[in-house]
C-alpha positions in Angstrom: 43.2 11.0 -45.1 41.7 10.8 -41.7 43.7 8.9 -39.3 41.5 5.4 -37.8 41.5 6.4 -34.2 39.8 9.7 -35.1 37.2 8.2 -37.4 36.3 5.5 -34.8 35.8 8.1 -32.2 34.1 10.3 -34.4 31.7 7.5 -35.0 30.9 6.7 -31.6 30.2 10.5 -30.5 27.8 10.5 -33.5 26.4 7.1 -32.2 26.3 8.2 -28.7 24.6 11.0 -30.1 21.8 9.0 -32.1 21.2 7.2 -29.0 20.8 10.1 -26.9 18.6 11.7 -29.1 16.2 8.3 -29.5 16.1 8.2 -25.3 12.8 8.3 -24.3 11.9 10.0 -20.5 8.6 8.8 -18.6 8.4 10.6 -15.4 6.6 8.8 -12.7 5.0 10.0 -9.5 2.3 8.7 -6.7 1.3 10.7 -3.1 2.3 7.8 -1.6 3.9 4.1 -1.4 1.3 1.4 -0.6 1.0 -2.2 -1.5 -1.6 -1.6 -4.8 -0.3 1.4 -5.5 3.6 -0.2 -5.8 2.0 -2.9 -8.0 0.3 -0.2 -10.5 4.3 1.3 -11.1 5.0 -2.5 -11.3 2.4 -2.9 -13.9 3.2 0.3 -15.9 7.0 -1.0 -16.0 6.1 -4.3 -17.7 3.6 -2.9 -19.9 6.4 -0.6 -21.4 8.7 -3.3 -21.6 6.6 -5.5 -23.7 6.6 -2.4 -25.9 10.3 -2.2 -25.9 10.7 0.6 -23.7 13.1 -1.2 -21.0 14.4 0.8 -18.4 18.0 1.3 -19.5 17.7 0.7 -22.6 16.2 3.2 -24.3 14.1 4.4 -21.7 15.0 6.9 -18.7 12.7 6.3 -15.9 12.0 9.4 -12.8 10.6 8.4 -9.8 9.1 10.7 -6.9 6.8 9.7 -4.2 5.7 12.5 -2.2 5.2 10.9 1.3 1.9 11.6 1.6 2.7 15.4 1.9 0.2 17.5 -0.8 3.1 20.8 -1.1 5.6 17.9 -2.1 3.7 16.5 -4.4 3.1 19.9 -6.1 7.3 21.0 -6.0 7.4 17.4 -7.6 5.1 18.4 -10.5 7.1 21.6 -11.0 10.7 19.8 -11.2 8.3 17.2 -13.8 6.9 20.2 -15.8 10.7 21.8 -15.7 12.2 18.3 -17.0 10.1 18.2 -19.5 9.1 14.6 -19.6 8.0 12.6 -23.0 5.0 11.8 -20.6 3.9 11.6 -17.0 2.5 8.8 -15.3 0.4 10.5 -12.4 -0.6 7.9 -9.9 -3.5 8.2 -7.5 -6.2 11.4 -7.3 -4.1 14.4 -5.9 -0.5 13.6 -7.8 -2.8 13.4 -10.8 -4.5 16.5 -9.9 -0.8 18.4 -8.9 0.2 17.5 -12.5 -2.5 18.9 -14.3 -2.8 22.0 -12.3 0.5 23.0 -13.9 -1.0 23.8 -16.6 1.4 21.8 -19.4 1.8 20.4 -22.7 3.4 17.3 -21.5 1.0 14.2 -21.7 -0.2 12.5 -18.7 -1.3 9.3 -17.4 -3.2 9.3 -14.6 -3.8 5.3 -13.0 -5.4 4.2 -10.1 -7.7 7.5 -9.7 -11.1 6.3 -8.4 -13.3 9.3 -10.1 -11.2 11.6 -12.8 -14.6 13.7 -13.6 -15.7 14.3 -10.2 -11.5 15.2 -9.6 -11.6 17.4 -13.0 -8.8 15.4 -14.8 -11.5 14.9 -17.7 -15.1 15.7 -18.7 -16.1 11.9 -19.7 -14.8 9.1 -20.6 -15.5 9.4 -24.5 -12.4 11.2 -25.1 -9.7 12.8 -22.9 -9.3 16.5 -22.0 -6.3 18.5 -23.1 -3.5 15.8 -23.1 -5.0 14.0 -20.2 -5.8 10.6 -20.1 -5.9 7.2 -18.2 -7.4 4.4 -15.8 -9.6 4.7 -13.0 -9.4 2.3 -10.9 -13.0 2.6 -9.2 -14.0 -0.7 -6.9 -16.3 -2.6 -8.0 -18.6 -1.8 -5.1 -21.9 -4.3 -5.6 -19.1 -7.4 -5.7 -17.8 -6.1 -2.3 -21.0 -5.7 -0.5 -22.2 -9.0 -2.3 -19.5 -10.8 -0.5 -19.4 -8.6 2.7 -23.2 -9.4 3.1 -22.3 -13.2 2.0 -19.7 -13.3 5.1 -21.6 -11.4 7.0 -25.1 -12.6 6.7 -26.6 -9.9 9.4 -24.4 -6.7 8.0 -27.1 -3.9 8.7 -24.7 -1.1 8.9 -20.9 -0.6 7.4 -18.6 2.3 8.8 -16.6 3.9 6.2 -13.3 5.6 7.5 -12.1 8.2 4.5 -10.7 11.7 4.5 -13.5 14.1 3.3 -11.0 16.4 1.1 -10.2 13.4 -1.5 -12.5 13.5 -4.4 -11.8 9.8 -5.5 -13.1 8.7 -1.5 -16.3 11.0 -1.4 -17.0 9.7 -5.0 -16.5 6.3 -3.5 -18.7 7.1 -0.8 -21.3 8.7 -2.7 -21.4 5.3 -5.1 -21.1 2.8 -2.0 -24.3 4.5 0.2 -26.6 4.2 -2.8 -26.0 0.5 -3.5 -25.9 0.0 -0.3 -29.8 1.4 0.5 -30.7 -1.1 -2.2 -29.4 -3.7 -0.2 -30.8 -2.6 3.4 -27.3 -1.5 4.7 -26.6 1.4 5.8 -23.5 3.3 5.4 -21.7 5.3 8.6 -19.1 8.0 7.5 -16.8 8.6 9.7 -14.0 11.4 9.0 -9.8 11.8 9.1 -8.9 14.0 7.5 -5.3 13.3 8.1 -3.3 9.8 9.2 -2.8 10.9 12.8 -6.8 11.0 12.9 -7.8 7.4 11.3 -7.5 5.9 14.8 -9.7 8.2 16.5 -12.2 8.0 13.1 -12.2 4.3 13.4 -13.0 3.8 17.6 -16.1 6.3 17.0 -17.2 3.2 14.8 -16.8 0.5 17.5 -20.1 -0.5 18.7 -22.7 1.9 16.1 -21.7 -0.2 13.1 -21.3 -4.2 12.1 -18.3 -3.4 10.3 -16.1 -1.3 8.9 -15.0 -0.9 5.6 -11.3 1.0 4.1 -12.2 2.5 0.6 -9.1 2.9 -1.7 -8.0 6.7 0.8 -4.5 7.1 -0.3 -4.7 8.7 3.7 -6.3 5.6 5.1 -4.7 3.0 3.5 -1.1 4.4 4.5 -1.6 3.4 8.1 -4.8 0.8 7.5 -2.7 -1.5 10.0 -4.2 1.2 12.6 -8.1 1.0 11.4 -6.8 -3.0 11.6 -5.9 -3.1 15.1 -8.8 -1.6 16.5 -10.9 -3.9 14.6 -8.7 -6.8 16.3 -8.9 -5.6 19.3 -12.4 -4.9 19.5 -13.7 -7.9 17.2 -15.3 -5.5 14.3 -14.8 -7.0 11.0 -12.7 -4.9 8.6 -12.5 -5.1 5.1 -10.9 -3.4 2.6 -11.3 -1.6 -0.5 -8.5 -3.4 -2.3 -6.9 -6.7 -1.9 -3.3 -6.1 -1.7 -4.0 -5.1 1.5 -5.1 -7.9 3.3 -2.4 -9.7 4.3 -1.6 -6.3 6.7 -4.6 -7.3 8.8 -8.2 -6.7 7.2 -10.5 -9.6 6.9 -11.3 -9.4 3.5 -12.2 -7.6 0.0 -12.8 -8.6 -3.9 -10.8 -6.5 -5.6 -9.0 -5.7 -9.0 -5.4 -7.0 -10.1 -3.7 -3.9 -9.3 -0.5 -4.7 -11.3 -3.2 -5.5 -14.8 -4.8 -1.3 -13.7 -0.8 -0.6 -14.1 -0.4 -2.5 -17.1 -3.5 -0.8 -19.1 -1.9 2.5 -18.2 1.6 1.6 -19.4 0.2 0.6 -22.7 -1.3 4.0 -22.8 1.9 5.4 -22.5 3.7 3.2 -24.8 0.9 4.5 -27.5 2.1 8.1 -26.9 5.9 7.2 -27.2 4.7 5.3 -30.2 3.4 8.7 -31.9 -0.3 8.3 -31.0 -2.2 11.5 -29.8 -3.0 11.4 -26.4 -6.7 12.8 -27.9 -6.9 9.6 -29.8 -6.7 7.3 -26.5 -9.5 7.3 -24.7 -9.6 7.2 -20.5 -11.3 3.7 -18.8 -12.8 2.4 -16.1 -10.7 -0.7 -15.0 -13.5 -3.1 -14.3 -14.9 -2.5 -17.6 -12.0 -3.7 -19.4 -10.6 -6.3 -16.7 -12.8 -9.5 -16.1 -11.0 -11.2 -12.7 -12.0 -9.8 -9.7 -9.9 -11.9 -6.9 -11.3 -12.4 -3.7 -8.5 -12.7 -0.8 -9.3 -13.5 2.3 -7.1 -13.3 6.2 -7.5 -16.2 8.3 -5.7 -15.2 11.2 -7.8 -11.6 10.7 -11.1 -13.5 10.9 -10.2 -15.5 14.4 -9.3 -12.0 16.0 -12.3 -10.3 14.6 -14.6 -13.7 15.8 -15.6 -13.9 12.5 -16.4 -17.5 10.4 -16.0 -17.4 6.9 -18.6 -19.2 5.2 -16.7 -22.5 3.0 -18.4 -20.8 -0.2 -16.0 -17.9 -0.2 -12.8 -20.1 1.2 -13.7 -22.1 -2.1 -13.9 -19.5 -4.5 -10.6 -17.2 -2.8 -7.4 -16.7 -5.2 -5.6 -16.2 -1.9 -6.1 -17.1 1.8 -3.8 -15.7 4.3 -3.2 -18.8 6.8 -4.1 -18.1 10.5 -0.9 -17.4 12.7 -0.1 -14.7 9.5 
């Protein structure tokens, strides 16, 4: 007969087992840490909680953000190919990209990428490629310029600040200058390539352009406080691509929820723990499935870039940063 102490510890190593073996592993990784970009993770986490994949319990969560440093990002994919992950959440155009260079088996789930065809993630959006799928998280462009031209009823020409070697900002900048000929504006590139260039990208604006406008640049939106100041200091209107951001100094934007882009994406991957194939979940666009799009607006950014805002868009704002922010 086997004594009691040694059955009751044979039991829990064979539950400790069990439970090992049912752990699930989602590997999670962005270029960098910015307000939108923090609520996507935020939004991935509850989505997988809803599912019952808590963190903790049953779920074992990795988290690497590269700083903003591309060779990083790729060592980071390599430790996440090496780990072998149940499935990688790839946030933002060049993490997503550094994931599926490696070449792997492991499904991924790229979120917030502004163009995944023109970045070669996928071919369409009617099925994935390979065990690639996702959100894109492309601005709804005509509602921006809708409400930019709304504040500012004499917009002629818009600077956009961007760094050329992104594929999701030249897609945005390809998809912003033709709406914007419809509309009689003209768009003014202007080029930094790296952060420690956005403030020299942004004065070469002041005085050709009626305002200036920060697309959703994983490079620009790191340090948008610096495209903000000069636009303070010089009283150019700045908006931005995304309105998360706002309260950090821009004057306004309409934007998506970026926590609901995080929460589609986490439901992807709770379909793939679940058992489903990854070629059997299809990639979207974010503003075809979401139908909110918030407009925030900065008070205190609108007295220092001498701009009024028009009682129509105060009226129909989710959020208004006070004055004295």
């Amino acid at each position: 007969m086997t004594p009691k102490p040694l059955l009751l510890a044979a039991a829990l190593a064979l539950a400790g087992g069990m439970a090992a073996a049912q752990e699930r592993h989602v590997a999670i990784s962005t270029i960098v840490e910015v307000p939108a970009l923090n609520e996507t993770r935020q939004g991935v986490m509850e989505a997988l909680a809803e599912r019952g994949y808590a963190e903790g319990a049953g779920l074992r969560i990795s988290y690497q953000n590269a700083n903003g440093n591309m060779p990083a990002q790729q060592q980071i994919a390599a430790k996440f190919m090496g780990d072998a992950p149940d499935v990688i959440v790839a946030i933002t155009t060049p993490t997503a990209q550094a994931m599926v260079s490696q070449n792997s088996d492991i499904p991924i789930v790229f979120t917030a990428v502004t163009d995944p065809v023109k970045a070669k993630l996928i071919d369409g959006y009617d099925a994935p490629k390979g065990n690639v799928t996702g959100v894109s998280d492309a601005a709804p462009l005509q509602a921006q310029l809708d409400l930019f031209r709304e504040i500012l009823p004499g917009l002629a020409k818009l600077g956009f600040v961007y760094n050329p070697g992104l594929d999701n900002s030249l897609a945005a900048l390809e998809r912003m200058t033709a709406l914007a000929q419809a509309m009689g504006i003209e768009i003014v590139p202007s080029a930094a390539p790296t952060t420690n260039e956005v403030s020299v990208a942004t004065r070469k604006l002041v005085g050709k352009v009626d305002a200036i406008y920060v697309p959703n640049d994983s490079t620009v939106v790191s340090v948008a406080e610096t495209v903000f100041k000069v636009g303070q200091d010089t009283g150019t209107p700045v908006f931005l691509g995304e309105t998360s951001g706002v309260a950090r100094g821009a004057l306004g934007s309409v934007g998506m929820d970026y926590v609901a882009i995080g929460r589609i994406s986490g439901h992807m991957v709770a379909d793939i723990l679940d058992g489903k194939p990854v070629a059997e979940i299809p990639p979207v666009i974010a503003y075809e499935v979401l139908t909110e799009f918030p407009v925030v607006v900065n008070l205190d950014a609108a007295a220092k870039m001498n701009v009024t805002l028009p009682q129509s868009v105060l009226d129909r704002a989710a959020s208004v940063v006070p004055a004295g922010n």
